[in-house]
Structure formats: structure tokens, C-alpha cells
DRENKOLLUM-699187 format. One line per field, with one value per atom (N, C-alpha, C, CB): residue number from 1; chain; atom name; z, y, x. Coordinates in nm, 3 decimals. Glycine has a CB too. Example, Ala and Ser with C-alpha at 12.3 -4.5 7.8 and 13.67 -1.06 7.14 Angstrom:
# DRENKOLLUM-699187
resi: c(1 / 1 / 1 / 1 / 2 / 2 / 2 / 2)
chain: c(A / A / A / A / A / A / A / A)
name: c(N / CA / C / CB / N / CA / C / CB)
z: c(0.780 / 0.780 / 0.780 / 0.905 / 0.708 / 0.714 / 0.787 / 0.572)
y: c(-0.569 / -0.450 / -0.330 / -0.447 / -0.225 / -0.106 / 0.003 / -0.060)
x: c(1.319 / 1.230 / 1.320 / 1.131 / 1.285 / 1.367 / 1.290 / 1.408)
***
This chain:
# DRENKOLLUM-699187
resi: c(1 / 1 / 1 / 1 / 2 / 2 / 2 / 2 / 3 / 3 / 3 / 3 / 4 / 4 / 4 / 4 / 5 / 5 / 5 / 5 / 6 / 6 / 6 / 6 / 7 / 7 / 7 / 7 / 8 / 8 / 8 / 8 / 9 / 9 / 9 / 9 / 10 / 10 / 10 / 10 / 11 / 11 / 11 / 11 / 12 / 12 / 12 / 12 / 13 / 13 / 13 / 13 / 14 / 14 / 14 / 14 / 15 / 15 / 15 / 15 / 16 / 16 / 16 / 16 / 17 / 17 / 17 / 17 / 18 / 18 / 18 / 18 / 19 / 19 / 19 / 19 / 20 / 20 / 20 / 20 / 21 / 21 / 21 / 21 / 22 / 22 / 22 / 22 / 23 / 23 / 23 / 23 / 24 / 24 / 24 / 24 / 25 / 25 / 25 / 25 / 26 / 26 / 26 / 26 / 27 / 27 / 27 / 27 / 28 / 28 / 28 / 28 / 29 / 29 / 29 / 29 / 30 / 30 / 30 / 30 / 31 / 31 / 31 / 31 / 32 / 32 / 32 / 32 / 33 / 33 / 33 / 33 / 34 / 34 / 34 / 34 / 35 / 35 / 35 / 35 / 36 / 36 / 36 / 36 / 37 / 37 / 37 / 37 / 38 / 38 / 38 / 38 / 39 / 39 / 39 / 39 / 40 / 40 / 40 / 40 / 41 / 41 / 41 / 41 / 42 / 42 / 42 / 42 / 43 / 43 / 43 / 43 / 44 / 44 / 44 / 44 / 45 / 45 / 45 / 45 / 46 / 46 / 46 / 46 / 47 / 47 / 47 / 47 / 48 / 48 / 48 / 48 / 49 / 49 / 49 / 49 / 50 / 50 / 50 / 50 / 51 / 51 / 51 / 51 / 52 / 52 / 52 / 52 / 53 / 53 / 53 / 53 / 54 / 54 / 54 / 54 / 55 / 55 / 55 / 55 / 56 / 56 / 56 / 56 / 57 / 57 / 57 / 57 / 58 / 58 / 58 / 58 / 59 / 59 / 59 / 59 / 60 / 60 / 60 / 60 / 61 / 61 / 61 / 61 / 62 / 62 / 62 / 62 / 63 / 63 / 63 / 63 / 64 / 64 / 64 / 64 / 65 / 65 / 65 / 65 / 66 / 66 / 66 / 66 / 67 / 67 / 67 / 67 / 68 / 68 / 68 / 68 / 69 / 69 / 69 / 69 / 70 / 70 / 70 / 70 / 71 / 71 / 71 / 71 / 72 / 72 / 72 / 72 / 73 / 73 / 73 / 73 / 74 / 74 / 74 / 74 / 75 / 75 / 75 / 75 / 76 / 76 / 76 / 76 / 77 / 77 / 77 / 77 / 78 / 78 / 78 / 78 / 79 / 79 / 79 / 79 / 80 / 80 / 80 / 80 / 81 / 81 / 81 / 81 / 82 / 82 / 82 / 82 / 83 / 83 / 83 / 83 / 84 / 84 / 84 / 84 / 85 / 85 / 85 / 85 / 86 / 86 / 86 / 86 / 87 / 87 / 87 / 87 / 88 / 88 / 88 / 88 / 89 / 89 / 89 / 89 / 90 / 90 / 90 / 90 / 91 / 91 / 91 / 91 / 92 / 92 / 92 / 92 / 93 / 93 / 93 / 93 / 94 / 94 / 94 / 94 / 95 / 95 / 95 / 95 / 96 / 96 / 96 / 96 / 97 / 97 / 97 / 97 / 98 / 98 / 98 / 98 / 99 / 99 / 99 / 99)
chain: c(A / A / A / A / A / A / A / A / A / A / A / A / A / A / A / A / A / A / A / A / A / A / A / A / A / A / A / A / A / A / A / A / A / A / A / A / A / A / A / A / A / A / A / A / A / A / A / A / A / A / A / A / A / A / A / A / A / A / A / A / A / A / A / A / A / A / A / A / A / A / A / A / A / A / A / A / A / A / A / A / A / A / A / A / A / A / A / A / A / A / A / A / A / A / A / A / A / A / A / A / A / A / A / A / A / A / A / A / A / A / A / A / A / A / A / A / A / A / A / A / A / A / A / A / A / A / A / A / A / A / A / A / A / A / A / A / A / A / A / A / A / A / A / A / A / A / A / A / A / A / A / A / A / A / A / A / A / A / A / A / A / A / A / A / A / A / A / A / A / A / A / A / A / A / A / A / A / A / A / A / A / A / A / A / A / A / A / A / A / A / A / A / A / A / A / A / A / A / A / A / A / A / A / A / A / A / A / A / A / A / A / A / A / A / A / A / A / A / A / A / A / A / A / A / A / A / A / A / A / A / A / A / A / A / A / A / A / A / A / A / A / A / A / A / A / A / A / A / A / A / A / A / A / A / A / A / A / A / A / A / A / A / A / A / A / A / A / A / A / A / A / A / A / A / A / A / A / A / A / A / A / A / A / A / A / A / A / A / A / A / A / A / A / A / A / A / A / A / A / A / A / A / A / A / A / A / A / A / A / A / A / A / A / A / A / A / A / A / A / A / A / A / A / A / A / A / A / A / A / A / A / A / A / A / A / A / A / A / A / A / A / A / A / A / A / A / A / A / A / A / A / A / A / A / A / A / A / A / A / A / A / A / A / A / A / A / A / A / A / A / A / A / A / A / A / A / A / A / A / A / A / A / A / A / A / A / A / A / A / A / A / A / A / A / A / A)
name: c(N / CA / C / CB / N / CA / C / CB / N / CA / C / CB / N / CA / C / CB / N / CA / C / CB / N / CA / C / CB / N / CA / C / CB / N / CA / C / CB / N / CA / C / CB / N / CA / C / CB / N / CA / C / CB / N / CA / C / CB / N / CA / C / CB / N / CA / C / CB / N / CA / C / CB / N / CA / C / CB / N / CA / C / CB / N / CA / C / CB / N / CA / C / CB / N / CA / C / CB / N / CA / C / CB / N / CA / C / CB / N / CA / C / CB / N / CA / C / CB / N / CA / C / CB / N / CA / C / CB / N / CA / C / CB / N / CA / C / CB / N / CA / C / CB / N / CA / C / CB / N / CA / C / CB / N / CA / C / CB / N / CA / C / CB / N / CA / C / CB / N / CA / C / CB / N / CA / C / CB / N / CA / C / CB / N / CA / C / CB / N / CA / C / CB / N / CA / C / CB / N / CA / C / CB / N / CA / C / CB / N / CA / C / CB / N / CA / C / CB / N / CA / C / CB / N / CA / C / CB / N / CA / C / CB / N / CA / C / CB / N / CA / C / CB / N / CA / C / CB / N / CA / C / CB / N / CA / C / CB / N / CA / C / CB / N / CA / C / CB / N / CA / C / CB / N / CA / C / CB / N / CA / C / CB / N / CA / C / CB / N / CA / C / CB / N / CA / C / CB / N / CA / C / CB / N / CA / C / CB / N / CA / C / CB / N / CA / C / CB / N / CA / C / CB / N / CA / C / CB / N / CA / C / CB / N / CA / C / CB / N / CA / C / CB / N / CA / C / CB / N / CA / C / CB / N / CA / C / CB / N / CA / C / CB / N / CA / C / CB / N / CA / C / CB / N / CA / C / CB / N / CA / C / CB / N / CA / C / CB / N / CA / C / CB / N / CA / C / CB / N / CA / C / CB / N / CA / C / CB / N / CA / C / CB / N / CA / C / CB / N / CA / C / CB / N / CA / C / CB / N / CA / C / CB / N / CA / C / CB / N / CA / C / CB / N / CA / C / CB / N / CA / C / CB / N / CA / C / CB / N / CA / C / CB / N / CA / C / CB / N / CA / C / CB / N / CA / C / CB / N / CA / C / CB / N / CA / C / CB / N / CA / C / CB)
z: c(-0.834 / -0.722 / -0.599 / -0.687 / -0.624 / -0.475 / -0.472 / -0.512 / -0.577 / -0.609 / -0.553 / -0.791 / -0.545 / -0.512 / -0.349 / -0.580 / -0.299 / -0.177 / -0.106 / -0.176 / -0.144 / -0.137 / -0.135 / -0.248 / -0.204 / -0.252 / -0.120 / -0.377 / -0.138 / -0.003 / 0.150 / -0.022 / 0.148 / 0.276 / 0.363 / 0.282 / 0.302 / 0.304 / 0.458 / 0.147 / 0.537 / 0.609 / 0.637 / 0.695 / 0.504 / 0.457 / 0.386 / 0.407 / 0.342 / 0.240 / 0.123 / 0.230 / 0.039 / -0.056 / -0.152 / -0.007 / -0.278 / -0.294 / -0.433 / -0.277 / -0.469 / -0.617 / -0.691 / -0.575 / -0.830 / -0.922 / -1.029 / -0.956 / -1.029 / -1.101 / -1.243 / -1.031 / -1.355 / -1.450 / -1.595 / -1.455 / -1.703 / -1.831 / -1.922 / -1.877 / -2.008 / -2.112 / -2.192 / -2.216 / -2.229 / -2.366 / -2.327 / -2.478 / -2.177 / -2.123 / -2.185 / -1.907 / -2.292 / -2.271 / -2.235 / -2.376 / -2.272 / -2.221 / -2.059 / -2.252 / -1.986 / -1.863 / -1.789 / -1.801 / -1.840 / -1.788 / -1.804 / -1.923 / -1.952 / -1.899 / -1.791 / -1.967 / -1.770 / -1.666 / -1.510 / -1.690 / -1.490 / -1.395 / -1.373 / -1.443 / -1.516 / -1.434 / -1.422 / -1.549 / -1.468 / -1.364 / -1.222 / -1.372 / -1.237 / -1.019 / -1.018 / -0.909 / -1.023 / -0.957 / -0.944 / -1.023 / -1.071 / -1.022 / -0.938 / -1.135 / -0.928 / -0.832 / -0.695 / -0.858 / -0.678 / -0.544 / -0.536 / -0.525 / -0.575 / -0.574 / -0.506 / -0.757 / -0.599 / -0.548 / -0.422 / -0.679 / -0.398 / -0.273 / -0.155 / -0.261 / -0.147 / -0.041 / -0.073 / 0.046 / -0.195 / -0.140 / -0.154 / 0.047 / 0.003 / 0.001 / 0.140 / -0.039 / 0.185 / 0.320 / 0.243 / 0.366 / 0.128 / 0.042 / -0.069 / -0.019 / -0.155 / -0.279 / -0.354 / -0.283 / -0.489 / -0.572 / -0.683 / -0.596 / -0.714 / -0.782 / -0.889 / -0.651 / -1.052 / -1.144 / -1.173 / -1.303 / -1.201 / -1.248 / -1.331 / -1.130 / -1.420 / -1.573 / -1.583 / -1.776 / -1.564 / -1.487 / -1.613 / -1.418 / -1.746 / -1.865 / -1.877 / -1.994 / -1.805 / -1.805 / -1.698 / -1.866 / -1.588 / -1.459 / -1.414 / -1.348 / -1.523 / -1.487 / -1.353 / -1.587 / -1.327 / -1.237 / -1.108 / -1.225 / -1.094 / -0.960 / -1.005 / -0.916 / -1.096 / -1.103 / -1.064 / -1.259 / -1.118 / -1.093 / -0.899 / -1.183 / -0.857 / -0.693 / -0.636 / -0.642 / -0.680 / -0.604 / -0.659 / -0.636 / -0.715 / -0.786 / -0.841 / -0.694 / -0.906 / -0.990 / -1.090 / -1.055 / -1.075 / -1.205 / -1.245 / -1.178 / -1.197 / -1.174 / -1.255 / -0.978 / -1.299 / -1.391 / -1.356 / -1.567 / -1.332 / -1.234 / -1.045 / -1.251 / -0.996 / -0.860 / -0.831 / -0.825 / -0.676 / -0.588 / -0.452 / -0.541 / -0.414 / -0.289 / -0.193 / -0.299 / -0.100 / -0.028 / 0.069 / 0.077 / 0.054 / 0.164 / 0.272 / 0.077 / 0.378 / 0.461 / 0.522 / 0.545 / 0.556 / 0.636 / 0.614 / 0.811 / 0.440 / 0.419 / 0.393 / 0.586 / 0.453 / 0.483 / 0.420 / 0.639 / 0.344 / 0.276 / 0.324 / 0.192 / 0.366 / 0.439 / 0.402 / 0.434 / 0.221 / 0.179 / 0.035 / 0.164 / 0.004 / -0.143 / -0.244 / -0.128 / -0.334 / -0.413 / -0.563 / -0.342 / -0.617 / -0.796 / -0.821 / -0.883 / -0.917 / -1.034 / -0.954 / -1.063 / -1.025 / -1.114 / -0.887 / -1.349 / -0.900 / -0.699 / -0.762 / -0.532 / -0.724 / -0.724 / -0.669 / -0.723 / -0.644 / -0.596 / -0.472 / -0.665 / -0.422 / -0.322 / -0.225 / -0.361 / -0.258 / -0.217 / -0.159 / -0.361 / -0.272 / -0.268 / -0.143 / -0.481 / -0.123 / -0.071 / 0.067 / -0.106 / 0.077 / 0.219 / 0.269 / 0.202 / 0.212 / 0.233 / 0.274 / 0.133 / 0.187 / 0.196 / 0.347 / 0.055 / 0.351 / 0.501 / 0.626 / 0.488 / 0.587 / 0.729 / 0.774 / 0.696 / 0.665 / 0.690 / 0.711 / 0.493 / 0.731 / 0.767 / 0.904 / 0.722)
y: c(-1.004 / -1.015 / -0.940 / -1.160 / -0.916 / -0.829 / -0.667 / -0.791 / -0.673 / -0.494 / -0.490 / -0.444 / -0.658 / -0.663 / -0.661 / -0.777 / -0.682 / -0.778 / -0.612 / -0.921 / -0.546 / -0.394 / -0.315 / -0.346 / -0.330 / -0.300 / -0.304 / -0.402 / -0.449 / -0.462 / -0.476 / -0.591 / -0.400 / -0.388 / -0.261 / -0.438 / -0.147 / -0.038 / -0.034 / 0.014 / 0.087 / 0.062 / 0.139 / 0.060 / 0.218 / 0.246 / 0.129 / 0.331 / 0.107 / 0.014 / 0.030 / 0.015 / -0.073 / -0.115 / -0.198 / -0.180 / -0.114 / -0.148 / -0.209 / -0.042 / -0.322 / -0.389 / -0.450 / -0.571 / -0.430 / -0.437 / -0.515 / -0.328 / -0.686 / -0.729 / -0.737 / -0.840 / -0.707 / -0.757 / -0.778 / -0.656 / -0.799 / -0.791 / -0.737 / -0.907 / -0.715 / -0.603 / -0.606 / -0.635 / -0.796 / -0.770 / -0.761 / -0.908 / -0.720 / -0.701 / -0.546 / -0.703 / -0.475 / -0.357 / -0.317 / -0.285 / -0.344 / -0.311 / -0.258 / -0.418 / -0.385 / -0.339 / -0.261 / -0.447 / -0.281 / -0.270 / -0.049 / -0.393 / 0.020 / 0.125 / 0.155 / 0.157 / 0.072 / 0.115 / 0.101 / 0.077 / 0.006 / -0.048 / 0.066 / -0.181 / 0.112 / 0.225 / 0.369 / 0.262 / 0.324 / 0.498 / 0.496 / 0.499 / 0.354 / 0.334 / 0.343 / 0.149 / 0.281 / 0.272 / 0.433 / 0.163 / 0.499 / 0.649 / 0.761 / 0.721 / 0.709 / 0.754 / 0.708 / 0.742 / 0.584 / 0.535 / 0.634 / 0.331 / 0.628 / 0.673 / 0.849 / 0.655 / 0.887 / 1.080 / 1.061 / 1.200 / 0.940 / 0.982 / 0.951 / 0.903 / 0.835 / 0.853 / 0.885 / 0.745 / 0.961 / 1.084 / 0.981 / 1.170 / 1.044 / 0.979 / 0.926 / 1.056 / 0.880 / 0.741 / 0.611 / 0.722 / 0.597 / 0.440 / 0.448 / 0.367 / 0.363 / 0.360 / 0.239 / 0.347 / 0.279 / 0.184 / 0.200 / 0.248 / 0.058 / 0.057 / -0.081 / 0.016 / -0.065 / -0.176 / -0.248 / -0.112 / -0.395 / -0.487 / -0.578 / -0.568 / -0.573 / -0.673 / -0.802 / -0.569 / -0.919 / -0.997 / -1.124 / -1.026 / -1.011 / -1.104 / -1.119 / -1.056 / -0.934 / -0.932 / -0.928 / -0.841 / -1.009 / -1.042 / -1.175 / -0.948 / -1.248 / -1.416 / -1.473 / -1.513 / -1.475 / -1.565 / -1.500 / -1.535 / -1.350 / -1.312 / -1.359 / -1.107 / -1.365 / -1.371 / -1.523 / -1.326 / -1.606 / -1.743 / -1.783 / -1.801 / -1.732 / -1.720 / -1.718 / -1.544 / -1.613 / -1.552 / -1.622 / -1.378 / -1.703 / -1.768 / -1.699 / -1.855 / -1.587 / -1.523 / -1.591 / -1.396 / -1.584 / -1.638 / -1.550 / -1.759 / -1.497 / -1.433 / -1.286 / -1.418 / -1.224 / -1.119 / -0.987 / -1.159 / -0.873 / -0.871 / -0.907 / -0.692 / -0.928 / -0.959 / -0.841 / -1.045 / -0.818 / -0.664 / -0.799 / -0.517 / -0.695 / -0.683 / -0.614 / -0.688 / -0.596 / -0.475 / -0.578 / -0.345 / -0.523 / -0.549 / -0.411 / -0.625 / -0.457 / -0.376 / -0.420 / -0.360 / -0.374 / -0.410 / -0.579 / -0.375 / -0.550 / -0.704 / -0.847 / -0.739 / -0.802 / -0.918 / -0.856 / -0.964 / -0.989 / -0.965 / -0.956 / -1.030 / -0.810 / -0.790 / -0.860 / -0.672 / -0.845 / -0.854 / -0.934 / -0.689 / -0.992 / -1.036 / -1.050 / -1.221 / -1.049 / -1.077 / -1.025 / -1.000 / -1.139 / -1.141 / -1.072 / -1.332 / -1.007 / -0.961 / -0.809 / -1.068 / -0.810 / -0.629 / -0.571 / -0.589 / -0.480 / -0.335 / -0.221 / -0.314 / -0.148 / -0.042 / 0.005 / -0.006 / 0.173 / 0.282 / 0.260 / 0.424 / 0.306 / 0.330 / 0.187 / 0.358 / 0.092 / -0.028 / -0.018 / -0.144 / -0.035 / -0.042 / 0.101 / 0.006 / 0.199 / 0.314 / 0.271 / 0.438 / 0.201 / 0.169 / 0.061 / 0.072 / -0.032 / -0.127 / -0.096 / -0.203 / -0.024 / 0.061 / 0.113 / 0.213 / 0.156 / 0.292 / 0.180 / 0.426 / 0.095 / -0.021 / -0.072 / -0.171 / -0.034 / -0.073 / 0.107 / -0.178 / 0.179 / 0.337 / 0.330 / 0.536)
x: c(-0.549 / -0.640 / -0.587 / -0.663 / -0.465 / -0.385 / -0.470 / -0.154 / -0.492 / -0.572 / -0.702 / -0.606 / -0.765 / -0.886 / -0.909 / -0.936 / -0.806 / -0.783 / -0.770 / -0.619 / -0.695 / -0.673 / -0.792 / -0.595 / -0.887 / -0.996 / -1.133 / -1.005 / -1.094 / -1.220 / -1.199 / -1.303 / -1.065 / -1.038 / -1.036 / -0.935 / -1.117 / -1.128 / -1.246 / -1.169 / -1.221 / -1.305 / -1.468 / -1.229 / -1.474 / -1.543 / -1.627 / -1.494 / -1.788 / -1.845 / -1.806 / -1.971 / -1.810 / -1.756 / -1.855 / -1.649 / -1.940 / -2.045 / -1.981 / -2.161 / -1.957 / -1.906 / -2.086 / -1.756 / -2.062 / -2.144 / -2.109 / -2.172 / -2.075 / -2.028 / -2.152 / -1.966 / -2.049 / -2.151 / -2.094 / -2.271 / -2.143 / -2.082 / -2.160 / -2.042 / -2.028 / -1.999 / -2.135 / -1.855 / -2.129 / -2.278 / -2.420 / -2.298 / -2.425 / -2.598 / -2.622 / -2.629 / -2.617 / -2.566 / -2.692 / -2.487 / -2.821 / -2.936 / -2.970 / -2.998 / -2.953 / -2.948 / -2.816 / -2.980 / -2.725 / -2.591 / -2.599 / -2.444 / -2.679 / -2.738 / -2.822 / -2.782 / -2.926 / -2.984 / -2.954 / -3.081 / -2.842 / -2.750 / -2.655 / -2.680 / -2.603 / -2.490 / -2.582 / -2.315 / -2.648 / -2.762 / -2.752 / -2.977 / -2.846 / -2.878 / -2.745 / -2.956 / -2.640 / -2.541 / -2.475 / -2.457 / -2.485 / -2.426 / -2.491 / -2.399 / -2.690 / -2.745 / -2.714 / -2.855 / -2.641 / -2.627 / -2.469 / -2.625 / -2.379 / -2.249 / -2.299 / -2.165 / -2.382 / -2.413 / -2.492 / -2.536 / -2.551 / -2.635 / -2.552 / -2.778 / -2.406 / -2.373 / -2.222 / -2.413 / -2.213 / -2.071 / -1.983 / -2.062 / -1.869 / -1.765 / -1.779 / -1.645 / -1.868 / -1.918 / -1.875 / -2.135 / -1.913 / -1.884 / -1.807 / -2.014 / -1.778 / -1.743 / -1.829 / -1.591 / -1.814 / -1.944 / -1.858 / -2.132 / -1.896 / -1.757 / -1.825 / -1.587 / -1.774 / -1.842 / -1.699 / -1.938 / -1.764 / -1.642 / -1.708 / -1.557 / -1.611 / -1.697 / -1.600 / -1.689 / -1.701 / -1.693 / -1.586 / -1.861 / -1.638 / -1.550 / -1.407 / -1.573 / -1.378 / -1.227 / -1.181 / -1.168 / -1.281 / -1.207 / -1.234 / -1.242 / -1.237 / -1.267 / -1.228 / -1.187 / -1.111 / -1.033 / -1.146 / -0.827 / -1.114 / -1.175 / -1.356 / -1.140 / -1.403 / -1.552 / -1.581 / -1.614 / -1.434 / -1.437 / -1.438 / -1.290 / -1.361 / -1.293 / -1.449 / -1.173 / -1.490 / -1.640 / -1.762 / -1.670 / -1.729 / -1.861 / -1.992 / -1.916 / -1.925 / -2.061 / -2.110 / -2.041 / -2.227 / -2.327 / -2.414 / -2.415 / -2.475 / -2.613 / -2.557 / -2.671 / -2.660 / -2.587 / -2.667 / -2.595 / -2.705 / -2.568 / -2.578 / -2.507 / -2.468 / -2.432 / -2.419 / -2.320 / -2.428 / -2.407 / -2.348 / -2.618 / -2.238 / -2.163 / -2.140 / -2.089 / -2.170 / -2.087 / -1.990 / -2.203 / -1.893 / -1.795 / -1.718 / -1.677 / -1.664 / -1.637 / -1.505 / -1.743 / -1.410 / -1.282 / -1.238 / -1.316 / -1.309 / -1.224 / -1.328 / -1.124 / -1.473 / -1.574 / -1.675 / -1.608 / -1.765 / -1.819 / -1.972 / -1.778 / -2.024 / -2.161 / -2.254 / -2.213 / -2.277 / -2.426 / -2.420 / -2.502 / -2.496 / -2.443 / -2.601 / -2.343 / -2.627 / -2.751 / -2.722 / -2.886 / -2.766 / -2.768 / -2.915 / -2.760 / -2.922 / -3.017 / -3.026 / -3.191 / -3.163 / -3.164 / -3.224 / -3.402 / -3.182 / -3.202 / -3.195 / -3.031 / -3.309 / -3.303 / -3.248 / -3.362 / -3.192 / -3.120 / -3.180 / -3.133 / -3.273 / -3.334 / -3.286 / -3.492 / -3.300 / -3.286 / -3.093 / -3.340 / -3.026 / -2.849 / -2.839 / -2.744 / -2.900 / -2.858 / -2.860 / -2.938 / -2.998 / -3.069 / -2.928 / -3.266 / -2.907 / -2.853 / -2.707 / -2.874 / -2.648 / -2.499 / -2.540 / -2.463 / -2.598 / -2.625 / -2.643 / -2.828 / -2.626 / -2.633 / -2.501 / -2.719 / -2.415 / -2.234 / -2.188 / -2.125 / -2.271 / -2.138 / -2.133 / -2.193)
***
């Protein structure tokens, strides 16, 4: 969790995509938006996926349930939070409110 702690303390946004391995259905169409959100804002943010099977303890800490969760965090605090399926357009808008 020290990697994580490292992670979201960036002062740049910090867009996490928790989810797991066996959605594989959506979890393709999840890492699209997500790599369309990554090209649309460069290097202003980072977007970043975490699978939530082989990161229990932290999925435990954060109380994910919802499959998948979106985060953005910023200098450590956690801006924005919401479970299930966002479009690109949506995560981009939202990211662009923490640059």
C-alpha cells in the first residue's frame, strides 16, 4: 500500500479504474474508454487500472464493491468517486476539473 500512498499523491489527477480480471466482457470495453481517456489528456493526468482480485487488502481499505469503481485523486485526496460503467467523454470532463 506504500506504492499506493505514492501513487495518489501526485499533483497531477490521478484517474484509478478498479476492477476484475473475470468481467472480461466489460473490462474490454472499459480498457478502450479508459485508453481513450489516457490519449485525450496526455500527460495533465494519469489513468491508471487496478484489479481489485490481486489487490484485496487495498480494494478491502477502500471499500470497493461496485464493479467497476473510478477515482480520481489529487495531492493525496480523494476528488471524485462512482461505481459502474462512464463513458470517455464523461471521465475526460471530470479529470479536467482537477488540472
Amino acid at each position: 500500500m506504500a506504492k499506493f500512498g505514492e501513487l495518489i499523491s501526485s499533483e497531477i489527477p490521478v484517474l484509478i479504474d478498479f476492477y476484475a480480471e473475470w468481467e472480461e466482457e466489460k473490462s474490454d470495453d472499459v480498457h478502450d474508454i479508459l485508453r481513450d481517456v489516457a490519449a485525450a489528456l496526455g500527460d495533465k493526468a494519469k489513468v491508471i487500472k487496478i484489479d481489485i482480485d490481486k489487490n484485496e487488502t487495498l480494494a478491502n481499505a477502500l471499500r470497493i464493491k461496485g464493479n467497476p469503481t473510478f477515482i480520481i485523486y489529487k495531492g493525496g485526496e480523494m476528488k471524485w468517486r462512482q461505481s459502474g460503467d462512464q463513458d470517455a467523454n464523461t471521465l475526460i470532463s471530470l479529470v479536467q476539473q482537477y488540472l
